[in-house]
Backbone bond lengths (Angstrom), bond angles and torsions (degrees), N, CA, C in turn:
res aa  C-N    CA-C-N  psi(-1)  N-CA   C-N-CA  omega(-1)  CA-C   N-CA-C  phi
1 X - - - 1.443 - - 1.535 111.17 -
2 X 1.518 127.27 -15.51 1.217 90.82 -154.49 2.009 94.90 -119.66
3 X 1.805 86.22 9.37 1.495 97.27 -178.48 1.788 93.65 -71.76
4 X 1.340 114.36 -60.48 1.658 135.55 172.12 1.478 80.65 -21.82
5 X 1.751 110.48 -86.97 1.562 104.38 -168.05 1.720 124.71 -23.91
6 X 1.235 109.36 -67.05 1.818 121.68 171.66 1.314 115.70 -44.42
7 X 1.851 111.39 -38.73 1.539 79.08 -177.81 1.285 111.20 -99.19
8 X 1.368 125.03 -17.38 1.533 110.94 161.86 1.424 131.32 -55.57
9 X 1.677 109.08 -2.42 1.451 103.85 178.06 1.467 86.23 -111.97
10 X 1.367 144.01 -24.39 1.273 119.25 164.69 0.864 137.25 -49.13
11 X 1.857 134.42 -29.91 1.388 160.26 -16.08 1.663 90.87 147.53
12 X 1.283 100.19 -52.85 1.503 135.39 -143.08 1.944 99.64 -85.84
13 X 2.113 79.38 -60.64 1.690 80.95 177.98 1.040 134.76 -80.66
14 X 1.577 111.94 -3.27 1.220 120.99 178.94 1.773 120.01 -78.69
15 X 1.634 116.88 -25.44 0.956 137.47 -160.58 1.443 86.07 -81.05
16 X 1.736 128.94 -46.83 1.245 128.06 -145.72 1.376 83.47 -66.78
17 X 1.735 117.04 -70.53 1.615 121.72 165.27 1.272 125.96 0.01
18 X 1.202 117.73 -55.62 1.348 133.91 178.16 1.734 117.12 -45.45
19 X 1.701 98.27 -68.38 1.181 120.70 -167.82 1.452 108.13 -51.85
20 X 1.759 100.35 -59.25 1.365 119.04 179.61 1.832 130.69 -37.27
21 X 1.456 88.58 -28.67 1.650 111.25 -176.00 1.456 107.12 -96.20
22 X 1.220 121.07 -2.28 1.581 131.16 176.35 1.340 101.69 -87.96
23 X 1.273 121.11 11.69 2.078 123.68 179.93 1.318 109.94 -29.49
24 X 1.628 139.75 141.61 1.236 120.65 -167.76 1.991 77.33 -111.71
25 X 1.770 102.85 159.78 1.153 134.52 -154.64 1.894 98.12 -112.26
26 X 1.367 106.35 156.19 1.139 119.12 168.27 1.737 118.12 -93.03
27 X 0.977 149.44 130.25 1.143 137.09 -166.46 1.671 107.73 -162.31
28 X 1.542 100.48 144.08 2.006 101.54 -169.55 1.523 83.77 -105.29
29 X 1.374 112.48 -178.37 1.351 128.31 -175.34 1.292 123.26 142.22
30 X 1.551 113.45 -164.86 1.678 99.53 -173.44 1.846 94.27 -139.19
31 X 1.208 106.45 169.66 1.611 103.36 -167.11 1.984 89.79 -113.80
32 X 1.187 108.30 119.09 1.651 112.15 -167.43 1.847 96.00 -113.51
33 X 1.484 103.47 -156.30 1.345 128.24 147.68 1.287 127.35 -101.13
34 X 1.555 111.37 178.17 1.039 137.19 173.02 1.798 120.46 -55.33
35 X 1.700 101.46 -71.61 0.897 108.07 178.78 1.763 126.56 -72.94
36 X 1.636 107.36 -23.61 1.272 113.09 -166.35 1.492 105.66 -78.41
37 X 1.795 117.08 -58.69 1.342 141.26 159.84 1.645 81.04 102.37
38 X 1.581 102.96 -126.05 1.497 120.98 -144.00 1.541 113.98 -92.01
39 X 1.855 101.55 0.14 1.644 126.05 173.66 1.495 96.87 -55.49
40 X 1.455 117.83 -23.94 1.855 89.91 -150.32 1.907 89.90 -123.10
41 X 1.273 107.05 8.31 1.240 98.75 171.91 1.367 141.22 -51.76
42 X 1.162 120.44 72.97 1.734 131.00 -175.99 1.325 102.14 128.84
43 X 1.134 123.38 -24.39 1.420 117.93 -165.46 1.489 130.59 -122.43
44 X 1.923 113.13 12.28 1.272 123.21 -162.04 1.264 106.99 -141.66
45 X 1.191 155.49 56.27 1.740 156.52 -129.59 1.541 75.88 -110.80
46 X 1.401 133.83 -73.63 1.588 137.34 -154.39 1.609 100.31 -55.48
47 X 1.033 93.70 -69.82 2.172 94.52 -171.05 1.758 89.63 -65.89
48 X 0.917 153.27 28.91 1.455 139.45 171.27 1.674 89.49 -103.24
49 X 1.507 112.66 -59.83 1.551 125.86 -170.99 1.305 92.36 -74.86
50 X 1.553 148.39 -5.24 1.566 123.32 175.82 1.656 95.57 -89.12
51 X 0.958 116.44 -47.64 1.962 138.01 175.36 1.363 87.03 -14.05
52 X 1.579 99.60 -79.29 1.526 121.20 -152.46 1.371 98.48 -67.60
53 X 0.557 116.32 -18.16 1.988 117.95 -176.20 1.342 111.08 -77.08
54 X 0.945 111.39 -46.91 1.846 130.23 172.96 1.479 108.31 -74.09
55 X 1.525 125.78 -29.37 1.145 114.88 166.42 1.529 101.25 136.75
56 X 1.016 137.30 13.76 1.405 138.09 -177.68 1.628 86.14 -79.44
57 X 1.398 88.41 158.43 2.155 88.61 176.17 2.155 88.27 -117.34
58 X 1.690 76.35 165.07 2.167 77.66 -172.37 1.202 93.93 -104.73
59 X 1.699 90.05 133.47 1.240 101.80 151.02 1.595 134.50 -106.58
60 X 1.608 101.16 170.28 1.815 88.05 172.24 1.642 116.19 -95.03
61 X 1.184 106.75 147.46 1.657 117.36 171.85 1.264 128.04 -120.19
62 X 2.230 103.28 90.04 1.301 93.91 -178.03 2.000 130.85 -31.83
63 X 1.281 98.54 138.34 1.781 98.75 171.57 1.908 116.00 -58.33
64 X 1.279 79.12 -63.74 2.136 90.68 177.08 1.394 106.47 -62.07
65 X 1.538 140.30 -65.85 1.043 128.94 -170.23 1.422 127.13 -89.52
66 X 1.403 108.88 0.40 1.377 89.00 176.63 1.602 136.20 84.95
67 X 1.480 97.83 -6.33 1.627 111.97 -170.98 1.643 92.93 -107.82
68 X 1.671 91.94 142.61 1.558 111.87 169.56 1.695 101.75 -93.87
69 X 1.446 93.62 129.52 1.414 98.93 158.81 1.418 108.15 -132.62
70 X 1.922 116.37 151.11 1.240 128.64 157.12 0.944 134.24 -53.09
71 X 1.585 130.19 133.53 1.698 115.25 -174.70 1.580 84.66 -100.54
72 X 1.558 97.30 164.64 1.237 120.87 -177.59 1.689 101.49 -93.67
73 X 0.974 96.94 -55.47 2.061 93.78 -172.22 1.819 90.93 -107.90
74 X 1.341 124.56 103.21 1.196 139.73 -156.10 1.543 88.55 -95.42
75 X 1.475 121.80 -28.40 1.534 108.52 -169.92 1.585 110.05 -74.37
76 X 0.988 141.32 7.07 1.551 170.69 -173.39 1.709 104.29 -70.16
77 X 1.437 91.50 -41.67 1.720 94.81 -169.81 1.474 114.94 -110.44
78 X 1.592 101.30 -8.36 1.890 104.39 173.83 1.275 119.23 -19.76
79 X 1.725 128.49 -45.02 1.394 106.82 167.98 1.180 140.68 -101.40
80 X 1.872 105.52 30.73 1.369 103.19 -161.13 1.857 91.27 -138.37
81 X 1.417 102.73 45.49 1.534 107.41 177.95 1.986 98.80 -58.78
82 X 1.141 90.32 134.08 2.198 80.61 157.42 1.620 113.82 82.47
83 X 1.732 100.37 -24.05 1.726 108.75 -171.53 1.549 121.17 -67.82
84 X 0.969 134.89 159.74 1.353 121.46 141.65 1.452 115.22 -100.38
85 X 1.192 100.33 144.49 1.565 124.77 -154.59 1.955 126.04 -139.45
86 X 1.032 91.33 156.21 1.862 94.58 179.47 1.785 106.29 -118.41
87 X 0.962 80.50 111.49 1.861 81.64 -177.28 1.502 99.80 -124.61
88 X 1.437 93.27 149.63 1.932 114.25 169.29 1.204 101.46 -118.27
89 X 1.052 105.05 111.97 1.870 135.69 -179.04 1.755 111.62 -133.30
90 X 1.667 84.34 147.01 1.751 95.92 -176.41 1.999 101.99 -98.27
91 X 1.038 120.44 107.97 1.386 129.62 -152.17 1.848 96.79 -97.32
92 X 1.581 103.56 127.73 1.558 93.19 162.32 1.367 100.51 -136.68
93 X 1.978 89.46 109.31 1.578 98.38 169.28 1.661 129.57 -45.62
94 X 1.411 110.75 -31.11 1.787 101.85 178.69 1.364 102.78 -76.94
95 X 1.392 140.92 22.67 1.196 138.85 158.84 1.179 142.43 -129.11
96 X 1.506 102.02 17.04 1.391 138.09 -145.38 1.750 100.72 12.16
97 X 1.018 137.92 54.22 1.433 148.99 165.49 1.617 128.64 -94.35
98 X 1.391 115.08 141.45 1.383 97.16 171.76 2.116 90.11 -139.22
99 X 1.466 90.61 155.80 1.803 104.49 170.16 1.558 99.78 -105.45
100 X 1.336 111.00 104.06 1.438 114.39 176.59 2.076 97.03 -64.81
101 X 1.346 90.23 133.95 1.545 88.58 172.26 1.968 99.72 -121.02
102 X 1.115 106.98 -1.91 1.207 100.39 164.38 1.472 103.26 177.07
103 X 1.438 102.84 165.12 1.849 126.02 -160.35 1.349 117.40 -158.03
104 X 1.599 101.89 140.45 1.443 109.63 -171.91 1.658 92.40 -149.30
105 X 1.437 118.08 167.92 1.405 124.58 177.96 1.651 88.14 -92.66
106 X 1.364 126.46 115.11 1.198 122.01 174.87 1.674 119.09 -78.21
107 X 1.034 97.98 155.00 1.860 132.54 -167.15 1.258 101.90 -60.10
């Protein structure tokens, strides 16, 4: 019983570990499509919102690097199709994904 006990609290701290290391990030960029990606960055707001209209899903496009990533909860960015933007998102590189937890048209 009290091994059960240890490892469910080992179990326990490891999970907290986990969470803790999931820190969400500050990041500039622009909110695109699917199909277009990093083509329309700064310069495509209309064909970004026709994309998505037709069914492309948006993605984000870091500013500095250049990499498209998938958002996870895409309804997050409904008003910022085409924008460039500052979002705090929890990012998981093996999925090239990010969970926008918050958004602004950045400065």
């Amino acid at each position: 019983m009290k091994r059960v006990v240890a490892l469910a609290a080992a179990a326990f701290a490891l999970t907290v570990l986990a969470a803790q290391a999931a820190d969400s990030t500050q990041i500039n960029g622009w909110i695109s499509d699917s199909m277009c990606g990093a083509k329309h960055a700064g310069s495509g707001a209309a064909c970004v919102k026709g994309c998505i209209k037709n069914g492309e899903k948006p993605v984000f496009v870091d500013e500095a690097k250049k990499q498209v990533w998938s958002i996870d909860n895409p309804d997050a960015v409904k008003s910022f199709y085409g924008d460039h933007v500052s979002v705090t998102a929890t990012v998981d590189s093996s999925k090239m994904s990010v969970h926008i937890d918050s958004i602004a048209e950045a400065k």
